[in-house]
Backbone bond lengths (Angstrom), bond angles and torsions (degrees), N, CA, C in turn:
res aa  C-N    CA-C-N  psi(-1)  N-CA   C-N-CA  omega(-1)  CA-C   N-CA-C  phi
1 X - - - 1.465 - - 1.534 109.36 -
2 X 1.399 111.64 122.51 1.347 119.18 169.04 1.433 129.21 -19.58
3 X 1.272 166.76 149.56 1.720 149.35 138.64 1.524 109.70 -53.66
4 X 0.943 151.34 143.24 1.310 141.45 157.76 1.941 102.86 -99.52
5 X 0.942 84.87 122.75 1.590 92.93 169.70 1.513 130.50 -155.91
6 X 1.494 109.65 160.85 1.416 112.22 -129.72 2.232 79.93 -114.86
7 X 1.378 101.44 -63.72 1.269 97.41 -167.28 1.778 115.75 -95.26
8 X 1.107 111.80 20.19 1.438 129.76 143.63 1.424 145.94 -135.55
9 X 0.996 147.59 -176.72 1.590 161.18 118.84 1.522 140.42 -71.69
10 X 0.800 114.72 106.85 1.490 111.02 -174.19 1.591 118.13 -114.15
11 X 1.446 144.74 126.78 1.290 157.04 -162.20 1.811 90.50 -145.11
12 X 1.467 86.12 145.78 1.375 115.44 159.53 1.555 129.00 -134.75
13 X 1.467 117.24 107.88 1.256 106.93 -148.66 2.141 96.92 -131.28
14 X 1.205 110.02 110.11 1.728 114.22 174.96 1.923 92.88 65.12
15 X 1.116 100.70 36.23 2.013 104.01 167.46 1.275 93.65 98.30
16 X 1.160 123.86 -54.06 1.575 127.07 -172.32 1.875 116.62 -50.15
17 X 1.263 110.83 95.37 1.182 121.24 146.81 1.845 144.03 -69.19
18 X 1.473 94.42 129.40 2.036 102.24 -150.59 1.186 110.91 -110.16
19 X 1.225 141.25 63.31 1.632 136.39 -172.56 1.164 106.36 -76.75
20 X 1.734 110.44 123.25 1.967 107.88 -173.11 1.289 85.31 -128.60
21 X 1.635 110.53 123.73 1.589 131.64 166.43 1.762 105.68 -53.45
22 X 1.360 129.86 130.37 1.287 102.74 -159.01 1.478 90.62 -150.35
23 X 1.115 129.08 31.99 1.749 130.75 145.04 1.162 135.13 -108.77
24 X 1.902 93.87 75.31 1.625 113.08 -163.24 1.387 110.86 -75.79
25 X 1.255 113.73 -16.00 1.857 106.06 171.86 1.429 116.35 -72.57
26 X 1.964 110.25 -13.82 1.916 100.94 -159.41 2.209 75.61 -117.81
27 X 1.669 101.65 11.88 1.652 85.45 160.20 1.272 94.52 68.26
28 X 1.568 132.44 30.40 1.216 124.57 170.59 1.322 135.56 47.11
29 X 1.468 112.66 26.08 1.289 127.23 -163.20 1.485 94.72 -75.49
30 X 1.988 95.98 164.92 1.669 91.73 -166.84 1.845 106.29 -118.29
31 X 1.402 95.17 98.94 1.397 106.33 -174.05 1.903 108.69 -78.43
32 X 1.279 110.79 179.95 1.519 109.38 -176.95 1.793 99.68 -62.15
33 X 1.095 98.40 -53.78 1.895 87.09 -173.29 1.388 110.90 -45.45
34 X 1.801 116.54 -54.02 1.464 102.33 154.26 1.594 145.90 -7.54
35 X 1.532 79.70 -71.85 1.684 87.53 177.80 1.859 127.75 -70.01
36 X 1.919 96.50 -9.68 1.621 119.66 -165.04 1.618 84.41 -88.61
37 X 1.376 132.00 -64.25 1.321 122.77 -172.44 1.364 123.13 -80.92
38 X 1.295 134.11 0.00 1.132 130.57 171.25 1.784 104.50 -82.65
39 X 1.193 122.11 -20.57 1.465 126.84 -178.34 1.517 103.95 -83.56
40 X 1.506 126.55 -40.54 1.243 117.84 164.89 1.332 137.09 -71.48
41 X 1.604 113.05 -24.87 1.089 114.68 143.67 1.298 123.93 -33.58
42 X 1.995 121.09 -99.57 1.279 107.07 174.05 1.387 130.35 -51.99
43 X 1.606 121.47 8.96 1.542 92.74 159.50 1.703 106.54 -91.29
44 X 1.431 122.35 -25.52 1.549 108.96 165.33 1.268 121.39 -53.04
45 X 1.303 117.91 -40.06 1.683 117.58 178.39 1.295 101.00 -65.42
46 X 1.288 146.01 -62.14 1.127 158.95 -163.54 1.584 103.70 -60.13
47 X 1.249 140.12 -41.95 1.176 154.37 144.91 1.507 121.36 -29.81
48 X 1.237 112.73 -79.21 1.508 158.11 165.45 1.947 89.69 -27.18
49 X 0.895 118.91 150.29 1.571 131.91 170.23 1.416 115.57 -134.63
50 X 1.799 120.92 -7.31 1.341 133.96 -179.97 1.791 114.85 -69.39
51 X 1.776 109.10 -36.67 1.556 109.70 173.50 1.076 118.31 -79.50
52 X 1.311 120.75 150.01 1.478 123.28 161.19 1.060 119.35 -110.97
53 X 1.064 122.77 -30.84 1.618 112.97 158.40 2.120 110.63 -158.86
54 X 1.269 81.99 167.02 1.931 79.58 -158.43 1.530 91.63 -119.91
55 X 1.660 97.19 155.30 1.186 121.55 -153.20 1.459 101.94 -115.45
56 X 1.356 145.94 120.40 1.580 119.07 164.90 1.287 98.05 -116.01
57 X 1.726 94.78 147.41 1.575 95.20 153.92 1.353 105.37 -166.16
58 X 1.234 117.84 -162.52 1.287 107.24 -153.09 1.773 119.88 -150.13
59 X 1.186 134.39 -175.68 1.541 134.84 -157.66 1.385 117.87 -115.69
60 X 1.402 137.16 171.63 1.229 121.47 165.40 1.764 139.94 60.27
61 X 0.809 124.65 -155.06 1.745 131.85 -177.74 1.560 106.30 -59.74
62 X 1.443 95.35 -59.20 1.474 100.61 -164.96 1.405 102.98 -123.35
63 X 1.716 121.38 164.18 1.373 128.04 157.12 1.498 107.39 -52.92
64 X 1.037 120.05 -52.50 1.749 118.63 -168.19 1.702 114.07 -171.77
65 X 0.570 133.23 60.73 1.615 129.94 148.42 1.461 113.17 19.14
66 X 1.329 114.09 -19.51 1.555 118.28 -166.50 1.691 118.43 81.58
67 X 1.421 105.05 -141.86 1.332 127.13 169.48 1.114 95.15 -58.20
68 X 1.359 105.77 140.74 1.853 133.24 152.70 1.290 112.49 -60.45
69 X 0.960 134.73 96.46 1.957 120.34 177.38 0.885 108.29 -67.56
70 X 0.922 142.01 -25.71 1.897 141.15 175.28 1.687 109.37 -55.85
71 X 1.368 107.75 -21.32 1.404 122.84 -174.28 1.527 108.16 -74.75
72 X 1.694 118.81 -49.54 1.155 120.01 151.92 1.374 131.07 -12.37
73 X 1.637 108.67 -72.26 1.392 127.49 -179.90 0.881 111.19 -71.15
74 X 1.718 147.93 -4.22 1.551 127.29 -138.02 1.500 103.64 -161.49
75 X 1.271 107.24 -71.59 2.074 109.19 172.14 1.114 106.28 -93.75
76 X 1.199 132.11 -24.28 1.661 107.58 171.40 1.539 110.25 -134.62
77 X 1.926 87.52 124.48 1.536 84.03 179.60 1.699 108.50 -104.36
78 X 1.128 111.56 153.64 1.702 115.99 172.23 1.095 123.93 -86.56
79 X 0.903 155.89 34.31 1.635 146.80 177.23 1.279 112.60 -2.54
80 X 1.155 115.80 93.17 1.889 111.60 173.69 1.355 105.05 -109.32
81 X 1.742 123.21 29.85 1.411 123.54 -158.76 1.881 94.32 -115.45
82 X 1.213 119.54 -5.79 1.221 115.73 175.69 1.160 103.77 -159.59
83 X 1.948 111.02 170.59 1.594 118.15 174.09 1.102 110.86 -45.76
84 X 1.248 125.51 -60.14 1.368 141.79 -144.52 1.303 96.26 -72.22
85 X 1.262 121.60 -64.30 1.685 116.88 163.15 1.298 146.93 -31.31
86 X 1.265 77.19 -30.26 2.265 90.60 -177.40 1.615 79.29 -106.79
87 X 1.045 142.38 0.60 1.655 119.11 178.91 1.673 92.12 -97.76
88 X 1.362 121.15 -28.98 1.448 110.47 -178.51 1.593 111.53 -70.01
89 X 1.881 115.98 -16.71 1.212 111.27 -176.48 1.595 85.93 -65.64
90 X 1.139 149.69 -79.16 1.578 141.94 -121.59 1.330 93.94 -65.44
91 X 1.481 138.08 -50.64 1.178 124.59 -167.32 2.036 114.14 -70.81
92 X 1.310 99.30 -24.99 1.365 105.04 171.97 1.699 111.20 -55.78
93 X 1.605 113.89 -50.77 1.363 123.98 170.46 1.592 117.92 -64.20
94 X 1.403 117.54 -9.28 1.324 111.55 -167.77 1.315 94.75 -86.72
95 X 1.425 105.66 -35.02 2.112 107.39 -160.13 1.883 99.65 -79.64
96 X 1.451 117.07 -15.77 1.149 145.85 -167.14 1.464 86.22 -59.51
97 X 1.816 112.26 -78.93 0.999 136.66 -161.78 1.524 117.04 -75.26
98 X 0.999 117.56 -25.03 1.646 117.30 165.67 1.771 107.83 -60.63
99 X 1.204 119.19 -34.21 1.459 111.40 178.39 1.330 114.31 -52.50
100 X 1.437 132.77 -45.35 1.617 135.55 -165.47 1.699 84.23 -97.95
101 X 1.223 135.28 -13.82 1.342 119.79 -175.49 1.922 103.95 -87.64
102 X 1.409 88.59 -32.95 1.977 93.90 173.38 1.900 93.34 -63.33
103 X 1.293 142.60 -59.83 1.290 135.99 -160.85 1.467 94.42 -67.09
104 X 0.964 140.24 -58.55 1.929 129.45 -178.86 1.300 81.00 -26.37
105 X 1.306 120.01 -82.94 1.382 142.01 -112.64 1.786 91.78 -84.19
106 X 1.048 148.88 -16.57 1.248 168.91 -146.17 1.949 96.76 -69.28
107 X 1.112 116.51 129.36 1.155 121.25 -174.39 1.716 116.74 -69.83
108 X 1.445 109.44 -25.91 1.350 104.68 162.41 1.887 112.65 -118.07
109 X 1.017 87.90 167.92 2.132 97.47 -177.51 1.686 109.90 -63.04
110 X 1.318 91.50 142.18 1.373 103.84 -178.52 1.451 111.54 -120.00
111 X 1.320 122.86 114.86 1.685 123.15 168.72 1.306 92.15 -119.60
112 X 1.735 94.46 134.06 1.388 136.29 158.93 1.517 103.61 -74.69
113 X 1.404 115.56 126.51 1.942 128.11 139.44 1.136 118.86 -105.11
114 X 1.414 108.70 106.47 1.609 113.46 -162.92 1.882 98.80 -110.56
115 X 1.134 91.54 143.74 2.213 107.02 171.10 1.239 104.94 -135.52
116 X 1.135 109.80 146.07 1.752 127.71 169.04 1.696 96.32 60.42
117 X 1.299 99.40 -147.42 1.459 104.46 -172.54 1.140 131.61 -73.61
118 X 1.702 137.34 126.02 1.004 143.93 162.08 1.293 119.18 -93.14
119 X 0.762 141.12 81.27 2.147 153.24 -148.44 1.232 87.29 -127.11
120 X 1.327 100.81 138.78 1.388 135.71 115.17 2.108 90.87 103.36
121 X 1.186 102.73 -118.31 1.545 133.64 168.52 1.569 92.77 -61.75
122 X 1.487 162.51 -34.88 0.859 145.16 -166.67 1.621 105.35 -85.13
123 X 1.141 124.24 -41.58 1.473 114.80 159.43 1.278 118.37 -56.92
124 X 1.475 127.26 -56.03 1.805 95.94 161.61 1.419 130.35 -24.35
125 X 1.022 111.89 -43.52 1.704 146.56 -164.71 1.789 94.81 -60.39
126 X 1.159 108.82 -76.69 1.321 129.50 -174.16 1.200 123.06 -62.02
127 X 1.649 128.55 -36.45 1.368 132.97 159.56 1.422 123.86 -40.07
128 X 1.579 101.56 -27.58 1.598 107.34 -151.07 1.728 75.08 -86.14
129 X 1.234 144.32 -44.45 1.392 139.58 -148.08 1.540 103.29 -72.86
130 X 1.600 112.57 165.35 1.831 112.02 -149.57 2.212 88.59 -94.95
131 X 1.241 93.84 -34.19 1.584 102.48 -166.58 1.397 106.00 -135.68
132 X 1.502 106.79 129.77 1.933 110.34 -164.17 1.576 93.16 -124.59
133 X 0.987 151.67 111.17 1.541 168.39 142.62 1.427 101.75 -73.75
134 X 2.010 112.39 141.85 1.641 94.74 -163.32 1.704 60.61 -151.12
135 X 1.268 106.52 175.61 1.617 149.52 -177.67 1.749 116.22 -114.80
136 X 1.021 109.24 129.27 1.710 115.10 -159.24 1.027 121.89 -29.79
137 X 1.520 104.10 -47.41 2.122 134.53 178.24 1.624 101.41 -50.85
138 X 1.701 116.73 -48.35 0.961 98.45 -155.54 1.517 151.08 -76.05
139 X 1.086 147.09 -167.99 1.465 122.17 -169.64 1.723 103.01 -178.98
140 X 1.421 107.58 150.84 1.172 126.17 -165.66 1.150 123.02 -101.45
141 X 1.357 148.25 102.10 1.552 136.82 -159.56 1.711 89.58 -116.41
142 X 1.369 124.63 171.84 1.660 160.21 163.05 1.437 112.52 -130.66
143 X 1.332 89.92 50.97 2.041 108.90 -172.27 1.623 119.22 -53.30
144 X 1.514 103.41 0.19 1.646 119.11 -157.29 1.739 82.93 -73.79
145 X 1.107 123.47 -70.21 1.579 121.17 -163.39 1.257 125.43 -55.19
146 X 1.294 111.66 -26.81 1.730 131.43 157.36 1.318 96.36 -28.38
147 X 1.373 118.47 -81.37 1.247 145.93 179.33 1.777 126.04 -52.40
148 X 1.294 111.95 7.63 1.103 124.03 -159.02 1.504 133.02 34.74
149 X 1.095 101.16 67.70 1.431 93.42 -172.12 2.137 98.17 -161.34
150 X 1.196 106.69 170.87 1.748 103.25 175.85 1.338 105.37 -93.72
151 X 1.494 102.12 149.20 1.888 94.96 165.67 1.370 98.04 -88.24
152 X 1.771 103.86 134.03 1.187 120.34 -176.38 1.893 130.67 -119.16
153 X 1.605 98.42 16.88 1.460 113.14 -170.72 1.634 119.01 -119.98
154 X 1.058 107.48 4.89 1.895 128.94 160.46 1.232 113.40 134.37
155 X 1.649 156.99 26.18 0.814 161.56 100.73 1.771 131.49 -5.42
156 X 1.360 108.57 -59.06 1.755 92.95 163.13 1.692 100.48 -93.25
157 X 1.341 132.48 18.28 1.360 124.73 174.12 1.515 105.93 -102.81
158 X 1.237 133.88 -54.16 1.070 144.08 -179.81 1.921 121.36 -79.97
159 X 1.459 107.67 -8.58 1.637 97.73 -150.91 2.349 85.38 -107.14
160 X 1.844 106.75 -23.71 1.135 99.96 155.39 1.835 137.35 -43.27
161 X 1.202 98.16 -35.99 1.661 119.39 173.68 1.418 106.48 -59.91
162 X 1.131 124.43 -43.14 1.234 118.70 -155.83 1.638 132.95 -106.78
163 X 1.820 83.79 -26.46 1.909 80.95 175.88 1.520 72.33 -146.19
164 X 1.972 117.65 171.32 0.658 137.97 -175.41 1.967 125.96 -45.45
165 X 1.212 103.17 151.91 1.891 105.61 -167.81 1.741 98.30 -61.20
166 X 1.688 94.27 -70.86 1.579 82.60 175.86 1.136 147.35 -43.03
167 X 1.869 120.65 -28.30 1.128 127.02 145.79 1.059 131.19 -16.21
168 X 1.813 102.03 -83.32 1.559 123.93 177.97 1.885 118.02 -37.07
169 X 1.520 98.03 -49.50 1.200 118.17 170.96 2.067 121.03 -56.22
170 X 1.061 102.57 -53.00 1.837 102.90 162.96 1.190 99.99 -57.45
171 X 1.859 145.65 -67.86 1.208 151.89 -128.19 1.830 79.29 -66.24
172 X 1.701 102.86 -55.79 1.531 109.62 -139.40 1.714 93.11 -71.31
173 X 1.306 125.40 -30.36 1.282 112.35 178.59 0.981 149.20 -65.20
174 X 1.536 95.45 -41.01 1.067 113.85 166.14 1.511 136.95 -99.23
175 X 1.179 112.65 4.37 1.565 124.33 -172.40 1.509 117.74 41.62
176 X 1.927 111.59 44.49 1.535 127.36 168.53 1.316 105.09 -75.67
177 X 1.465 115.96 142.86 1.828 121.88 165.38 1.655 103.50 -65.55
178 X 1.367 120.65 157.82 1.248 135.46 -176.65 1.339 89.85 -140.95
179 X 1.548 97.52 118.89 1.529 110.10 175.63 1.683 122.96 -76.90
180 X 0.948 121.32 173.46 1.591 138.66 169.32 1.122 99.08 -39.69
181 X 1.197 132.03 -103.89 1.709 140.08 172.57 1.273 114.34 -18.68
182 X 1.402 105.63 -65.57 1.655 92.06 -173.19 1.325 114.74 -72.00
183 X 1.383 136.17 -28.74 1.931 136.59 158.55 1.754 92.33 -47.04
184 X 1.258 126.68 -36.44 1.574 104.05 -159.94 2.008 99.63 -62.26
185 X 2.162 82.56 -57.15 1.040 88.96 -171.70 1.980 132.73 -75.90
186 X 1.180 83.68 33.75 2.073 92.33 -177.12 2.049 81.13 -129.25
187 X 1.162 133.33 6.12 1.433 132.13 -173.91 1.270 129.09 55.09
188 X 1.893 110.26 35.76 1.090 84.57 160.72 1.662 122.98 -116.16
189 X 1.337 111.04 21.51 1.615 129.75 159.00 1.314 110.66 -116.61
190 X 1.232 106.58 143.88 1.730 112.72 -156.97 1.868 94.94 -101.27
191 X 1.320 114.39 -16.77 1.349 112.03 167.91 1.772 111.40 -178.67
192 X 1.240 90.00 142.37 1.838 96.67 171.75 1.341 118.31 -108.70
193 X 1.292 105.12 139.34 1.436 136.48 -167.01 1.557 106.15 -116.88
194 X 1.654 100.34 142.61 1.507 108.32 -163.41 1.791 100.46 -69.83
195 X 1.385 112.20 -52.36 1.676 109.78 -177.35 1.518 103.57 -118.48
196 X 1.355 96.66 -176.39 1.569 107.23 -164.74 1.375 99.98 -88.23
197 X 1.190 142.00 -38.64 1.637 128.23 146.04 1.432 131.00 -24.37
198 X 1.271 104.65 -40.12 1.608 111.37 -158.36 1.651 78.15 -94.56
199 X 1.083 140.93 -48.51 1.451 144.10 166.89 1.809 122.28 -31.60
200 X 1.597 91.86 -37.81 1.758 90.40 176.77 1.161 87.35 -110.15
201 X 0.992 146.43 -3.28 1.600 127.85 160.49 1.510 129.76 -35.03
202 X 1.929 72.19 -69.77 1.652 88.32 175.02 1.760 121.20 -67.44
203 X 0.930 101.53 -48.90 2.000 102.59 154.84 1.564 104.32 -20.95
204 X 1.126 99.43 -83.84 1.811 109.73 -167.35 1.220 105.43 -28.63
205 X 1.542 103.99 -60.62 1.818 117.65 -158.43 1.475 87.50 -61.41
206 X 1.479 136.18 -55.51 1.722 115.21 -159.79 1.130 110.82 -76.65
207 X 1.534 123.40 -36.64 1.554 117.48 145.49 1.778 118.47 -16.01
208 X 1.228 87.88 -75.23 1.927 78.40 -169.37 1.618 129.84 -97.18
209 X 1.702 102.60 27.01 1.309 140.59 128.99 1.102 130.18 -29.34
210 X 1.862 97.74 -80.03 1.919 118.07 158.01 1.377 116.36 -68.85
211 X 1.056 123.33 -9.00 1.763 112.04 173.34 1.438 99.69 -91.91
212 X 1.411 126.16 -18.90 1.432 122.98 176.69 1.638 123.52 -72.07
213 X 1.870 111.70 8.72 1.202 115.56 -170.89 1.105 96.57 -126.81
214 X 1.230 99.72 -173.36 2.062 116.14 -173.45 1.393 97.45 -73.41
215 X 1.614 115.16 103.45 1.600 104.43 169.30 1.494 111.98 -63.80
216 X 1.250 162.02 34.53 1.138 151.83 142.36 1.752 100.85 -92.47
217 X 1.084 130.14 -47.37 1.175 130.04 169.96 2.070 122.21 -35.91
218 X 1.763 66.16 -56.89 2.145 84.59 -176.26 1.783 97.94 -69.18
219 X 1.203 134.21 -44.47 1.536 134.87 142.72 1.237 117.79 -3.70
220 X 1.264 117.56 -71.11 2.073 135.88 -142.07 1.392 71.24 -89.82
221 X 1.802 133.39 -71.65 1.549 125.52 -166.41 1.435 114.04 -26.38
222 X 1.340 107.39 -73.34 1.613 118.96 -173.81 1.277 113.48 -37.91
223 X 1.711 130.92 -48.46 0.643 151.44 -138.59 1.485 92.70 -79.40
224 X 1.640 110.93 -64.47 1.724 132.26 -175.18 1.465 98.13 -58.72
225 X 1.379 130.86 -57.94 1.305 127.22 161.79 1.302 121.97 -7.90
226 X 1.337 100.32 -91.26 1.511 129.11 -164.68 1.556 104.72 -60.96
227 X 1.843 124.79 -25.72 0.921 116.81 -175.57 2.119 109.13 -89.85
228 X 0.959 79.50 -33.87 1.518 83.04 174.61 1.641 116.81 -70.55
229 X 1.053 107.14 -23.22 1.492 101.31 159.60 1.395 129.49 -49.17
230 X 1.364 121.44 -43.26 1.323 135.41 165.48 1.394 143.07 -80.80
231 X 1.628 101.17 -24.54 1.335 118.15 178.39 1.633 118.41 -104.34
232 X 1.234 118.08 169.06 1.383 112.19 -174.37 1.777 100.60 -72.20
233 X 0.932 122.41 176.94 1.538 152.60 153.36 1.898 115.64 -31.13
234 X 1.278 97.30 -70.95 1.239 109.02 177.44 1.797 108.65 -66.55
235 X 1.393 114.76 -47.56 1.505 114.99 165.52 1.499 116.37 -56.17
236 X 1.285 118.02 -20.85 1.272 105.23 -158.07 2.011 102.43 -99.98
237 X 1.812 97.32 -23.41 1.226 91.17 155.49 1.478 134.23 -72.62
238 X 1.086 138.63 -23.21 1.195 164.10 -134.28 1.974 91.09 -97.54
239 X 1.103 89.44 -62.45 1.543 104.89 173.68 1.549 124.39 -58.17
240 X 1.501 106.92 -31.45 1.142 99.79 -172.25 1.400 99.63 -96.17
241 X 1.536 126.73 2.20 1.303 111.33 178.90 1.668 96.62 -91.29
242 X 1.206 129.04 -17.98 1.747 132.51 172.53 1.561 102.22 -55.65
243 X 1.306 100.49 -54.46 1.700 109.80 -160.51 1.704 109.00 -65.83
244 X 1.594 112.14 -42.02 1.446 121.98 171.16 1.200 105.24 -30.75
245 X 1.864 98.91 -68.49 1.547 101.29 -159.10 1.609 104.36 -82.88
246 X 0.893 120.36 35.66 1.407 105.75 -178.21 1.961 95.87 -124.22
247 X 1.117 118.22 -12.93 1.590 123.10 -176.11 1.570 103.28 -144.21
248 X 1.342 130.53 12.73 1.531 120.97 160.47 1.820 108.12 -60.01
249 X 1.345 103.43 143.23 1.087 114.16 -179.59 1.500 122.80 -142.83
250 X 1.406 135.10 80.59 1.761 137.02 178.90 1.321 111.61 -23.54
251 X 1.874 119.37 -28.91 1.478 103.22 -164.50 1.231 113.00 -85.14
252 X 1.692 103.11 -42.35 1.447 113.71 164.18 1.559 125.15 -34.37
253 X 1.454 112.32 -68.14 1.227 98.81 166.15 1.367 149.89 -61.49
254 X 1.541 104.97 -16.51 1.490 122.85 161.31 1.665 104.86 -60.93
255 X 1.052 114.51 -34.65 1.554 111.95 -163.72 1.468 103.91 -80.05
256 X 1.248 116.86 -61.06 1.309 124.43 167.95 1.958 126.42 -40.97
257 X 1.414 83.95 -23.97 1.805 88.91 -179.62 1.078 83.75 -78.70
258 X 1.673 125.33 -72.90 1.755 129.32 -136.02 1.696 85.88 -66.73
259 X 1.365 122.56 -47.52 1.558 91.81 -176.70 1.395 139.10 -67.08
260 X 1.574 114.16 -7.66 1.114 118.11 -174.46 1.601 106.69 -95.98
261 X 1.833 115.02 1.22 1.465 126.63 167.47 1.292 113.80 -83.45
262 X 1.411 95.10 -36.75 1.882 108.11 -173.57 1.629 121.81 -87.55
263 X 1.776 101.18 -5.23 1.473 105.04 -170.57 1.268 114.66 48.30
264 X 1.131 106.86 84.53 1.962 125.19 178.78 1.237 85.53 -164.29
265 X 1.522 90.31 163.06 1.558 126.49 160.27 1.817 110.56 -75.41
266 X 0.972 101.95 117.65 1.716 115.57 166.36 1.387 131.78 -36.65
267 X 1.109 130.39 101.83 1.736 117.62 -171.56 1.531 121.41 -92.79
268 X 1.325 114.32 99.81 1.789 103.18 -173.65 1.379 107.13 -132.81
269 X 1.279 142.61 145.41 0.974 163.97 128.84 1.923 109.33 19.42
270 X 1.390 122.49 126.56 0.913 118.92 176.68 1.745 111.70 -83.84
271 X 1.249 122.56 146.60 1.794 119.89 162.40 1.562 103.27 -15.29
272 X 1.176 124.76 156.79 0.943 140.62 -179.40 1.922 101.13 -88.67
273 X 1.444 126.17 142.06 1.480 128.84 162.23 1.640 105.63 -53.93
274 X 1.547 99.73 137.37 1.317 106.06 168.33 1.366 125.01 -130.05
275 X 2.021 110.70 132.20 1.389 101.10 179.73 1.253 135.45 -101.04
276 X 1.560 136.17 179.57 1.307 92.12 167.85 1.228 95.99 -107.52
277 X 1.591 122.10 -178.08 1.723 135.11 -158.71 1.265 103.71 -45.50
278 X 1.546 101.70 -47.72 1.449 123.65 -152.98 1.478 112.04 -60.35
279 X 1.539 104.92 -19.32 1.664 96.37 -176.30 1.214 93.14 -122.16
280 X 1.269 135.97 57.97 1.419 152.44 117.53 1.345 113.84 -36.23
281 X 1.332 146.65 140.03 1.508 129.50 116.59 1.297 122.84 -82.68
């Protein structure tokens, strides 16, 4: 059955999966339906064994505006008037935060092509992705303090990892834009591109780069990646000798040699479909 969705698009084209944010008049802001179809998305991708790796990008002026403020006033209210209220905020932020924590966590790679503004909630958004490619214009805000308030959906959790503390720390205080260049050059854009074409270009092309390899391979990577980020050295080897033996494969690498003798594209097996328990009989 199709997704029906309101504040994106989704195509899958030679493995390559394309999610384009596509409510460029409301600036791509991220309303509850937002946050309702972006979770069904990656659980179809995540499901799905046909992508190899997913592409986002996006419409209009900006990448995303962030949060909806209207959302503030209107679908979600906060109770900061009792315990019980401010204890329902954390779990409200937890289910918040599992959405960009499901895209980290996403069985194939995710590169962001970002233009114009990335504010607010869209840098949560974007941290979680493996490879961020941006367009000359574009630029990075932590719009939460503007607004008085902390960003609270992976932004001071995720944006420490990636470019320098003090950085993070000016961005977060002050709620200054961080341009194209200087995100490339503090690492957290892997390259800038003159327009927003030439920007998803290059997306696409490394996209179907990684679909050109053993998706169980591009799998086990992410996996060692993402885990070694967090763990010490010695843990992180430890793991990767579990993970080796748990997805080494002779054919794969036979295939991958003879094709890279024979000059061809590689033929391997997509991820396997995944269910959940529940639709067991």
């Amino acid at each position: 059955m199709p997704l029906q969705l309101t504040c994106f698009s989704l195509t899958t084209v030679n493995h390559v999966a394309h999610l384009v944010l596509n409510r460029p008049d409301e600036l791509n802001t991220m309303n509850p339906a937002f946050w309702r179809e972006l979770d069904e998305v990656l659980t179809h991708l995540q499901q799905g064994g046909d992508a190899r790796a997913l592409v986002i990008s996006s419409t209009g002026k900006h990448f995303s505006a962030g949060m909806a403020l209207d959302v503030f006033g209107g679908a979600i209210q906060m109770d900061d008037k009792s315990a019980e209220g401010r204890a329902a905020i954390f779990d409200l932020l937890t289910n918040m935060q599992a959405t960009f924590t499901r895209m980290e966590s996403l069985r194939i790679p995710v590169i962001a092509a970002l233009h114009g503004g990335c504010i607010g909630g869209a840098v949560d958004m974007v941290t979680a992705a493996c490879i961020r490619y941006a367009s000359a214009e574009a630029f990075f805000c932590i719009q939460e303090i503007n607004i008085g308030m902390v960003a609270d959906v992976g932004t001071l959790q995720r944006l420490p990892k990636l470019i320098p503390l003090a950085v993070v720390k000016e961005l977060a205080y002050t709620g200054r834009r961080l341009g194209a260049q200087k995100a490339m050059q503090y690492g957290l854009v892997n390259e800038v591109f003159e327009t927003q074409e030439a920007t998803l270009a290059a997306a696409m092309q490394c996209a179907a780069e990684i679909a050109a390899k053993p998706p169980v391979a591009v799998w086990g990577t992410k996996q060692a990646v993402n885990y070694a980020r967090d763990h010490s050295v010695e843990d992180s080897l430890r793991q990767m000798g579990w993970l080796q033996g748990a997805i080494w494969s002779n054919a794969h690498v036979r295939e991958a040699v003879t094709a890279m003798k024979e000059k061809r594209a590689g033929e391997f097996p997509s991820l396997a479909q995944l269910k959940n328990f529940s639709e067991f009989s």
